[in-house]
TORGUTOR-975687 format. One line per field, with one value per residue (C-alpha): residue number from 0; residue in three letters; y, z, x. Coordinates in pm, 1 decimal. Example, Ala and Ser with C-alpha at 12.3 -4.5 7.8 and 13.67 -1.06 7.14 Angstrom:
2
vexti <- 0	1
vexlo <- ALA	SER
Y <- -450.0	-106.0
Z <- 780.0	714.0
X <- 1230.0	1367.0
REM end
This chain:
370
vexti <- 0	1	2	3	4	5	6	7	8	9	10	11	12	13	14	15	16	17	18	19	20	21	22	23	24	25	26	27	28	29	30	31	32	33	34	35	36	37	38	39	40	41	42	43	44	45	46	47	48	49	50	51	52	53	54	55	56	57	58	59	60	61	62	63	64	65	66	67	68	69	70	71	72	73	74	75	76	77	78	79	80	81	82	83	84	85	86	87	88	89	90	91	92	93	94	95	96	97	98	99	100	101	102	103	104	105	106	107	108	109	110	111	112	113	114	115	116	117	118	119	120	121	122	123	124	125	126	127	128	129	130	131	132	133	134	135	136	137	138	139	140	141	142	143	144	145	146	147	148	149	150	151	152	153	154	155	156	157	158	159	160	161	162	163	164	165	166	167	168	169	170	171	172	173	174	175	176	177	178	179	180	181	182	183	184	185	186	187	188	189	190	191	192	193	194	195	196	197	198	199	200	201	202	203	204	205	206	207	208	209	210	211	212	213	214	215	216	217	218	219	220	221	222	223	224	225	226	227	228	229	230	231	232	233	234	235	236	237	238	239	240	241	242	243	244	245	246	247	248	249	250	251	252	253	254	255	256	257	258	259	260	261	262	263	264	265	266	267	268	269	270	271	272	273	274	275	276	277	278	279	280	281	282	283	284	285	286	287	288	289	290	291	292	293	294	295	296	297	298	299	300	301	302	303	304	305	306	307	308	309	310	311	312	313	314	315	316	317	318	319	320	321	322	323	324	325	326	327	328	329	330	331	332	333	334	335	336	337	338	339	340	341	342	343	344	345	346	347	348	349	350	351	352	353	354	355	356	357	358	359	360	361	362	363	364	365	366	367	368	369
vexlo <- UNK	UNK	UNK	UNK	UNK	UNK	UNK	UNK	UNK	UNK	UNK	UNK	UNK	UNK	UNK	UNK	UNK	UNK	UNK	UNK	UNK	UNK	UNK	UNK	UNK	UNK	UNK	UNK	UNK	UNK	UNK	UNK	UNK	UNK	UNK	UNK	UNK	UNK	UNK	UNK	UNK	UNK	UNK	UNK	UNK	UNK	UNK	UNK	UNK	UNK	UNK	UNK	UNK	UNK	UNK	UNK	UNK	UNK	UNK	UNK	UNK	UNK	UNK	UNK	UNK	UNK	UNK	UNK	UNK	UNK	UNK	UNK	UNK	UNK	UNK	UNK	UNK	UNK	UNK	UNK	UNK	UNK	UNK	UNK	UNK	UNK	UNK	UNK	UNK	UNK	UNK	UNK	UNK	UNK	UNK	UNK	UNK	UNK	UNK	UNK	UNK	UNK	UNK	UNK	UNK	UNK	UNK	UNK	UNK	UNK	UNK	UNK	UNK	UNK	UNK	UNK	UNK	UNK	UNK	UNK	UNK	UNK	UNK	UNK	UNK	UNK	UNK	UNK	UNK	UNK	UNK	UNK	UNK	UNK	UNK	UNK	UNK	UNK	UNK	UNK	UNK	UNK	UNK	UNK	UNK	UNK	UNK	UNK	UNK	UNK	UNK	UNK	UNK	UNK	UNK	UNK	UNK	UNK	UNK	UNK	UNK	UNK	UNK	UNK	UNK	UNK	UNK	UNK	UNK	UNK	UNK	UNK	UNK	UNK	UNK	UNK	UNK	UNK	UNK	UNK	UNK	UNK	UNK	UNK	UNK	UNK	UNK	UNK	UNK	UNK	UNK	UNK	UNK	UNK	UNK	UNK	UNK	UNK	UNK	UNK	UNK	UNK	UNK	UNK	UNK	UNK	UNK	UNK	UNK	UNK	UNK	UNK	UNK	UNK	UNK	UNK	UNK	UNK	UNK	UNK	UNK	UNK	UNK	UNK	UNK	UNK	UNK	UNK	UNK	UNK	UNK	UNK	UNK	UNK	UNK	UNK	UNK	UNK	UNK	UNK	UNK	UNK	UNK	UNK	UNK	UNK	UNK	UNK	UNK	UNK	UNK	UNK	UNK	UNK	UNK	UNK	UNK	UNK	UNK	UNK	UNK	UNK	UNK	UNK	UNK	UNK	UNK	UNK	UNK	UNK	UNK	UNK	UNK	UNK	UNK	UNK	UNK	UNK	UNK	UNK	UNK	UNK	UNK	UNK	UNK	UNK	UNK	UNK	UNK	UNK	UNK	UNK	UNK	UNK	UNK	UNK	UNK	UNK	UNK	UNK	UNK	UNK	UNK	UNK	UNK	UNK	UNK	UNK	UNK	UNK	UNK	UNK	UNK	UNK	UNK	UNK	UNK	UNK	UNK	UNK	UNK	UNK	UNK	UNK	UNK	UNK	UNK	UNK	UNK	UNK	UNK	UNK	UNK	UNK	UNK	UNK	UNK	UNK	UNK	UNK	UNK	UNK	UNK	UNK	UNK	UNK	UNK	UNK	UNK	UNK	UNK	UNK	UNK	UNK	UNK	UNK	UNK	UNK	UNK	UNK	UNK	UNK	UNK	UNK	UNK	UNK	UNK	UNK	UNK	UNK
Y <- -7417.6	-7084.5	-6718.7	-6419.6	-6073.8	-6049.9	-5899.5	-5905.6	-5894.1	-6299.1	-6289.7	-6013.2	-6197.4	-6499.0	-6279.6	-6109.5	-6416.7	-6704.6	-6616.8	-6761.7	-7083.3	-7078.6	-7017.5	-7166.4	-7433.0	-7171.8	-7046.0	-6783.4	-6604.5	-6308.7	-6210.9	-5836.3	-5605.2	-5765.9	-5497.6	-5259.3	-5561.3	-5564.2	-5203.3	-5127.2	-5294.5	-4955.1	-4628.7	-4450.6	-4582.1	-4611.6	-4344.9	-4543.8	-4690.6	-4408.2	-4293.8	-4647.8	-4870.6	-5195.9	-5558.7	-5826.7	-6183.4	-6504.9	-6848.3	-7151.1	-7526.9	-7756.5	-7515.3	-7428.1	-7099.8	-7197.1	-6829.0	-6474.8	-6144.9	-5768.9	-5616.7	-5217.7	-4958.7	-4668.1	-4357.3	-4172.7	-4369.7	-4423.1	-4052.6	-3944.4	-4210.6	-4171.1	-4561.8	-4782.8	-5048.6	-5214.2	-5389.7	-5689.7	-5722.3	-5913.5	-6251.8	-6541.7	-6920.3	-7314.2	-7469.3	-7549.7	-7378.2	-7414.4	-7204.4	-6938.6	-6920.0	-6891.2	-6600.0	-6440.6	-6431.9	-6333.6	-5989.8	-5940.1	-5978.5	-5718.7	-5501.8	-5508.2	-5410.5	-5094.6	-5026.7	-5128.4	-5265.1	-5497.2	-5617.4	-5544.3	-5663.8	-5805.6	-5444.2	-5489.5	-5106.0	-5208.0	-5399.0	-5188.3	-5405.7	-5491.3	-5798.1	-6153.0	-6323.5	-6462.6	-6512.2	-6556.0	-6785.6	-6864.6	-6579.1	-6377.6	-6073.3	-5734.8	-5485.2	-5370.9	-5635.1	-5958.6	-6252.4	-6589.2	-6967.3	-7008.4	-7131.5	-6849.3	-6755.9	-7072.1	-7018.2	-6629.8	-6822.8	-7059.6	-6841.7	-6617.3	-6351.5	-6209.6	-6040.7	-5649.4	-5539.8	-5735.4	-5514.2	-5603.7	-5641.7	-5559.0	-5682.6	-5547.2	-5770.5	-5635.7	-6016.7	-6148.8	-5937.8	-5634.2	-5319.1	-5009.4	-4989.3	-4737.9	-4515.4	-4410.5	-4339.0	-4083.5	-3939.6	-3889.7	-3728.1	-3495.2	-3356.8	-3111.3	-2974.6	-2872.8	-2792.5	-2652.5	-2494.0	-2882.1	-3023.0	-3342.0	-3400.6	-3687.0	-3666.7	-3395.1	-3570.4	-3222.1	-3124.6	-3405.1	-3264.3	-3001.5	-3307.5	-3533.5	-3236.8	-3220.7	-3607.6	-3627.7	-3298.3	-3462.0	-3818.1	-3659.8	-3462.0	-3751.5	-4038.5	-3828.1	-4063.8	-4409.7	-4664.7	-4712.6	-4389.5	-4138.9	-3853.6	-3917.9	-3820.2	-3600.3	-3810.4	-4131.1	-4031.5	-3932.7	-4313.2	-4389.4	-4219.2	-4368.0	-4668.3	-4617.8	-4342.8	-4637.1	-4770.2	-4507.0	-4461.9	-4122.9	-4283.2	-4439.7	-4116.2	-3850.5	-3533.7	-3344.9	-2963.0	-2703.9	-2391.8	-2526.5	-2619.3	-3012.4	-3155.7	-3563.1	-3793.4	-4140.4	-4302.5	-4708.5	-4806.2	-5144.0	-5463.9	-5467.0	-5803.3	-6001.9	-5865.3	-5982.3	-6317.5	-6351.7	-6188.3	-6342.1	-6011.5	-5960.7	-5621.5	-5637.3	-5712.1	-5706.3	-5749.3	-5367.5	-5352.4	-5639.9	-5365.6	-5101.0	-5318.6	-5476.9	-5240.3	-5016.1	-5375.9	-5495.8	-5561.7	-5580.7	-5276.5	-5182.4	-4921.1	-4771.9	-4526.9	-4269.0	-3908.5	-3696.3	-3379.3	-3355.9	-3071.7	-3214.4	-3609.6	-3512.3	-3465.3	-3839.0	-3752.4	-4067.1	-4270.1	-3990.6	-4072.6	-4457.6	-4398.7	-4207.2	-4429.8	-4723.0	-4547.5	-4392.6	-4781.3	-4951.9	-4939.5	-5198.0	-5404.4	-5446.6	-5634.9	-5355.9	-5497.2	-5204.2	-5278.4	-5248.4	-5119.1	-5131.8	-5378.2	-5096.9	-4831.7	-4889.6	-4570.5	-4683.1	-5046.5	-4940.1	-4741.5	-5023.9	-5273.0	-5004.6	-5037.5	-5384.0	-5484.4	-5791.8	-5889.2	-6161.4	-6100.8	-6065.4	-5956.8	-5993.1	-5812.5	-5935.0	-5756.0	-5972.5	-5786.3	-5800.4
Z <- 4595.1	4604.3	4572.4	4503.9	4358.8	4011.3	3899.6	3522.5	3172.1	3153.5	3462.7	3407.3	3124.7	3317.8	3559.7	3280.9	3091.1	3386.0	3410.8	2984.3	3124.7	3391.1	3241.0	2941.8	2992.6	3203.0	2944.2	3148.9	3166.8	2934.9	2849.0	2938.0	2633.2	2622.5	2446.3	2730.7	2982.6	2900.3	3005.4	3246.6	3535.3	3571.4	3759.4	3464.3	3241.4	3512.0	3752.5	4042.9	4103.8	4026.9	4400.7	4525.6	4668.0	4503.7	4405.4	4123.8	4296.6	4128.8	4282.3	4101.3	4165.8	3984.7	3754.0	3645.1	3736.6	4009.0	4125.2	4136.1	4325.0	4303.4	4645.3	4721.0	4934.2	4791.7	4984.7	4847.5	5014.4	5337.3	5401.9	5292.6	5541.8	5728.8	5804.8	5757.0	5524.1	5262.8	4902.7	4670.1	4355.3	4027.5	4213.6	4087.1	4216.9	4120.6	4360.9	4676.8	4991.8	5028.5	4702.6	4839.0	5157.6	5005.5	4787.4	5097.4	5347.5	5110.3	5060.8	5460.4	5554.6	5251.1	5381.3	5729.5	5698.5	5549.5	5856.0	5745.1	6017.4	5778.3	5429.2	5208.6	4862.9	4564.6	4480.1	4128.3	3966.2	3641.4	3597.7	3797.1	3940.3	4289.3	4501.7	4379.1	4224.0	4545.1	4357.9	4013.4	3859.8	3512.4	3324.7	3148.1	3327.1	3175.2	3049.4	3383.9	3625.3	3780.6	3723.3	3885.4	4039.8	4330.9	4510.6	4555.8	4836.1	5018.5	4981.8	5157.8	5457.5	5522.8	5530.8	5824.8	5572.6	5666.3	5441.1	5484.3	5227.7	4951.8	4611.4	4419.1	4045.9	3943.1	3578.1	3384.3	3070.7	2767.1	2585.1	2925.5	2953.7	3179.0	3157.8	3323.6	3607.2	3436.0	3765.1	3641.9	3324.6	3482.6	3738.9	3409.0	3199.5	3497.5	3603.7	3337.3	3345.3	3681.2	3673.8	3378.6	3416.7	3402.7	3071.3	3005.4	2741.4	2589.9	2630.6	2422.4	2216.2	2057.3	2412.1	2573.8	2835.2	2963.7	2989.2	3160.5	3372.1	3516.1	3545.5	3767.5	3983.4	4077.6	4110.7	4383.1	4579.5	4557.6	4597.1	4895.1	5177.1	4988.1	5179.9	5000.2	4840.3	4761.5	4577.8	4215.1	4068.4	3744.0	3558.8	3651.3	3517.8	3191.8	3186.3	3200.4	2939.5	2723.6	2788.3	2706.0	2436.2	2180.6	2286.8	2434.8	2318.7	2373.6	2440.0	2705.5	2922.0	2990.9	3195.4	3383.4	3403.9	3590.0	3427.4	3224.3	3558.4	3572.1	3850.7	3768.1	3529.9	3422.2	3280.0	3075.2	2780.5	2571.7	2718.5	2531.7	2678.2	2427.0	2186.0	2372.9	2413.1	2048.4	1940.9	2256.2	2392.7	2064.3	1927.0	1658.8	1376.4	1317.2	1667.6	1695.8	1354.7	1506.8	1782.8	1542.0	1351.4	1608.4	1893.7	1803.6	1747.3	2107.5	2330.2	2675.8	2825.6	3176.8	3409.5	3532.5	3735.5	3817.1	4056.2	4181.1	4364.0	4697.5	4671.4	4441.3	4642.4	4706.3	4353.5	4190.1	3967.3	3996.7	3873.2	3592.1	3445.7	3466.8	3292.7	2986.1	2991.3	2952.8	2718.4	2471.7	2452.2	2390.2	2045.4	2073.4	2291.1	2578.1	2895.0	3122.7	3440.9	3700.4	3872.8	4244.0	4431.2	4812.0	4994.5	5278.1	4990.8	5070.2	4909.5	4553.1	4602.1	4720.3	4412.3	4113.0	4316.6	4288.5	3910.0	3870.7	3825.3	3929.0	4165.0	3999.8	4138.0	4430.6	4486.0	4818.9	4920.5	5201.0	5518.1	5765.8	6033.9	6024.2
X <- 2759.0	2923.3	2724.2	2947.5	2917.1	2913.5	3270.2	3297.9	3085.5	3068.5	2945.7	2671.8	2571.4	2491.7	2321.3	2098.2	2017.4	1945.2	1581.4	1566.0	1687.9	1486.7	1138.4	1236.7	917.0	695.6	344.5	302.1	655.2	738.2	1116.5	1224.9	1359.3	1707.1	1852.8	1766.4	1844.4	2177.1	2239.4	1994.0	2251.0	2394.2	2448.5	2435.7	2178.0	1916.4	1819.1	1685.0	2014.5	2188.5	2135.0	2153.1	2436.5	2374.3	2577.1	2466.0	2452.5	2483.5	2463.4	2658.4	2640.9	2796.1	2944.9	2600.3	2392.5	2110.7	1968.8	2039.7	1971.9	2004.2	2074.1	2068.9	2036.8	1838.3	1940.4	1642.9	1410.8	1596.9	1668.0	1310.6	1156.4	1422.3	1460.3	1743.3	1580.2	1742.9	1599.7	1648.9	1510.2	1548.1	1543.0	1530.2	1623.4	1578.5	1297.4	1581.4	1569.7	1947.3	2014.2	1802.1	1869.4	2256.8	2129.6	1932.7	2166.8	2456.1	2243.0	2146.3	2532.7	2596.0	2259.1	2373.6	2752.4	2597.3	2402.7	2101.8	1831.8	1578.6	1582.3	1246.2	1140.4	1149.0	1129.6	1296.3	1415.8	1510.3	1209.3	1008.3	788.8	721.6	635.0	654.3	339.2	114.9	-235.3	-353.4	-106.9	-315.6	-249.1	41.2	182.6	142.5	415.5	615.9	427.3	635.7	576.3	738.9	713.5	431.6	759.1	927.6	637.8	733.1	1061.4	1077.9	852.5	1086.8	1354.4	1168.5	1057.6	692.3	434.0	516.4	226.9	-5.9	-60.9	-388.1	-447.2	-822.2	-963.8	-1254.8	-1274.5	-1560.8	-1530.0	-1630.3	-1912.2	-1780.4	-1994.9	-1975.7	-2269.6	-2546.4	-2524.1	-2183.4	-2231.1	-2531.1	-2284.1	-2045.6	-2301.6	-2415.1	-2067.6	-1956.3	-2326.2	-2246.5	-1862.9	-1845.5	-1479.9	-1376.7	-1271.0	-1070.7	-831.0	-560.6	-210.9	-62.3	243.5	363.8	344.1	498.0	744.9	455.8	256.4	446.6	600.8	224.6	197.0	504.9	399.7	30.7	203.5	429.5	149.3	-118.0	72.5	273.8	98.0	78.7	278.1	610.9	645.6	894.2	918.3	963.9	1247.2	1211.6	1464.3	1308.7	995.3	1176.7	1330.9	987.1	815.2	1120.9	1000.9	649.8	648.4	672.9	356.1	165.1	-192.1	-352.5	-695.5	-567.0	-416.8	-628.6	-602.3	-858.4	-806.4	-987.5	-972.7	-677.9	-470.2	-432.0	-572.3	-604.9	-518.2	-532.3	-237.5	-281.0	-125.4	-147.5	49.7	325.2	385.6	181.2	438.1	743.7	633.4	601.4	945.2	1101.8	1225.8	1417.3	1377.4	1650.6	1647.7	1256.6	1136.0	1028.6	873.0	671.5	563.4	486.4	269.2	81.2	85.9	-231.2	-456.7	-381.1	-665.0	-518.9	-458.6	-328.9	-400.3	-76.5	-174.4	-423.7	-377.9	-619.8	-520.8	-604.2	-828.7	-1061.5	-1099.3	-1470.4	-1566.1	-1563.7	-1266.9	-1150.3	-1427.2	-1457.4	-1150.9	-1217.5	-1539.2	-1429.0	-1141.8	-1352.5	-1574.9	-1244.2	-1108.0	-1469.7	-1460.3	-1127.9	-1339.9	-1053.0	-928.7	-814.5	-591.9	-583.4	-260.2	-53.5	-384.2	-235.7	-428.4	-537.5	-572.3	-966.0	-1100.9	-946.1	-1082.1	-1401.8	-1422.5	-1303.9	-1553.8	-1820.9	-1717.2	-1744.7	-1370.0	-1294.2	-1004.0	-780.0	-438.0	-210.5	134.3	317.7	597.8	789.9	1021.9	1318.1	1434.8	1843.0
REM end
C-alpha cells in the first residue's frame, strides 16, 4: 500500500471522484456538485484555503484507490487562537485500520514538520461541514452536512484519536405531528405590542450585498465566543451566498431590526440534497433545470444558522425568529433539521427543547495530540 500527495490532474481526479465508488451501494449518501468539486481543490477558487497550507492525500493498494485525506493548516485560525493545531478534512477510507492509519499518520508527519502540536477534524472547507456522522445513521444528510460509514468512528478510536467536541442536529417535522408549543406563539403575539420599534423582515434580494453585509457583521460578534470560531472572512461569506443564492427562499431568512439597525436573524434554506441525489450531483446538461423546477416544492428545510446580538440575549429574539420561521414555512408543511448546535451551547438547546424539536443526530469531531 503506498499513500502520497496528490501531484497531478489524474491524480486529483481520483481524489475527487473515490467517494462515487465508495458509496456507490450506501441509500443514505448524497454526491457533492461535481462541477464545483472539481475546482473547489484550490487556493484560488476557495477562500478558506486560500490562507491555508494544505496537501491532497490518496492511498492506493493494489493499483486501486482505498482512501483519501485533505490535510491543512489554516493560519487564520491558528493566529486568531493563537494555537498550533492543525486540520484534515474530506476523508474518506475502505473499512481497514491499516489504510487509515496509513492516511492518518501520513497527515500528522506532514502537520508536525510545520510545527504544528495536535491534529483536529474532519473539518472539511470545501464541503463545509464538520465532524463525521456519530448518531442518526437512517436518514439522508442535508445540503452542506457530512455524511459517512459508522466505521469511520471506530476507526479514529483505534488510532488514539479522542472526541474534542460533539455537534447536535435538532428536527421539528409538521407530517409527524410537530407543533409549535401555544406559550410561544403568545410570547410572539405579545412582543411587538411591547417593542414596538422592532420589526422583522425577509431577506432583501435587490438588496443582497447590504443584506448579507449585516449577516456576516452579527455572525462575527455573536458567534465571537462559540468554541471553534473565527472571524469570518467577508469573501468566504460571499463563496457562500454563491452557493446558496440558487436556492435561497426568502421565507426562510428573516431579519430582526430595531429601529431599522439589524440586530438578529435567522438564516434556512431548502435541502438541496434531495435534488442531488436524484440528478447524481450532475448539474449539466439538465441537472440544474431539475433544481429550478423542483427547488421551491421541497419540504425539508434546514436551519443554517441563527445570530442574536449580544445586547438584545434577554429579549427571546431567538425563539422569535424560530417562531415566525415556523409559522412563514407552514403553509409547505416542512421537516426543519436545526443543525451543528455545540453540545455545551446549553442556552440554544435549552431553547429548541423548550420548542419541541427533537434531537436525532450527532456529529463528533475528534483531536490527537502530535
Amino acid at each position: 500500500m503506498a499513500v502520497f500527495k496528490v501531484s497531478n490532474k489524474k491524480q486529483q481526479r481520483d481524489f475527487i471522484f473515490f467517494p462515487r465508488h465508495l458509496y456507490k451501494k450506501d441509500l443514505f449518501w448524497v454526491p457533492p456538485i461535481w462541477f464545483e468539486e472539481r475546482n473547489a481543490y484550490s487556493k484560488k477558487k476557495n477562500p478558506i484555503l486560500a490562507n491555508s497550507d494544505f496537501i491532497l492525500c490518496l492511498a492506493t493498494q493494489n493499483g486501486r484507490v482505498v482512501g483519501r485525506n485533505l490535510v491543512y493548516v489554516d493560519h487564520t485560525y491558528n493566529n486568531f487562537c493563537k494555537t498550533e493545531i492543525g486540520f484534515f478534512g474530506a476523508f474518506e477510507c475502505i473499512d481497514e485500520v491499516s489504510v487509515a492509519r496509513e492516511l492518518m499518520e501520513f497527515a500528522e508527519d506532514w502537520l508536525g514538520k510545520r510545527g504544528m502540536k495536535s491534529i483536529r477534524g474532519p473539518i472539511h472547507p470545501v464541503a463545509e461541514n464538520w465532524g463525521f456522522l456519530y448518531e442518526g445513521f437512517d436518514t439522508t444528510p442535508v445540503y452542506m452536512s457530512p455524511y459517512n460509514p459508522g466505521y469511520y468512528n471506530k476507526l479514529l478510536v483505534q488510532l488514539d484519536y479522542e472526541k474534542i467536541k460533539d455537534l447536535l442536529v435538532y428536527e421539528a417535522d409538521t407530517k409527524k405531528g410537530y407543533e409549535i408549543p401555544p406559550r410561544f406563539l403568545r410570547f410572539y403575539d405579545r412582543f411587538f405590542k411591547r417593542y414596538p420599534g422592532f420589526t422583522l423582515r425577509r431577506l432583501n434580494l435587490k438588496n443582497l450585498d447590504k443584506d448579507a453585509e449585516a449577516i456576516w457583521k452579527l455572525s462575527n460578534i455573536a458567534y465571537q465566543d462559540n468554541w471553534g470560531y473565527v472571524p469570518l472572512d467577508y469573501n468566504v461569506l460571499k463563496d457562500m451566498i454563491r452557493k446558496l443564492k440558487i436556492i435561497v427562499d426568502i421565507d426562510a431568512v428573516w431579519i430582526v431590526e430595531d429601529n431599522g439597525v439589524p440586530v438578529a436573524y435567522c438564516l434556512g434554506f431548502p435541502d438541496l440534497n434531495i435534488i442531488l441525489k436524484e440528478i447524481q450531483g450532475k448539474i449539466f446538461p439538465f441537472g440544474f433545470l431539475k433544481i429550478l423546477k423542483k427547488i421551491k416544492h421541497l419540504q425539508d428545510y434546514r436551519l443554517f444558522g441563527m445570530a442574536v446580538h449580544p445586547r438584545y440575549h434577554n429579549l427571546g429574539l431567538d425563539a422569535l425568529l424560530y417562531v415566525h420561521l415556523s409559522k412563514a414555512l407552514s403553509p409547505k408543511k416542512v421537516r426543519l433539521e436545526a443543525n451543528y448546535i455545540l453540545e455545551d451551547n446549553y442556552k440554544i438547546r435549552n431553547a429548541l427543547e423548550k420548542l419541541n424539536l427533537t434531537p436525532i443526530k450527532t456529529y463528533r469531531i475528534y483531536q490527537k495530540h502530535l
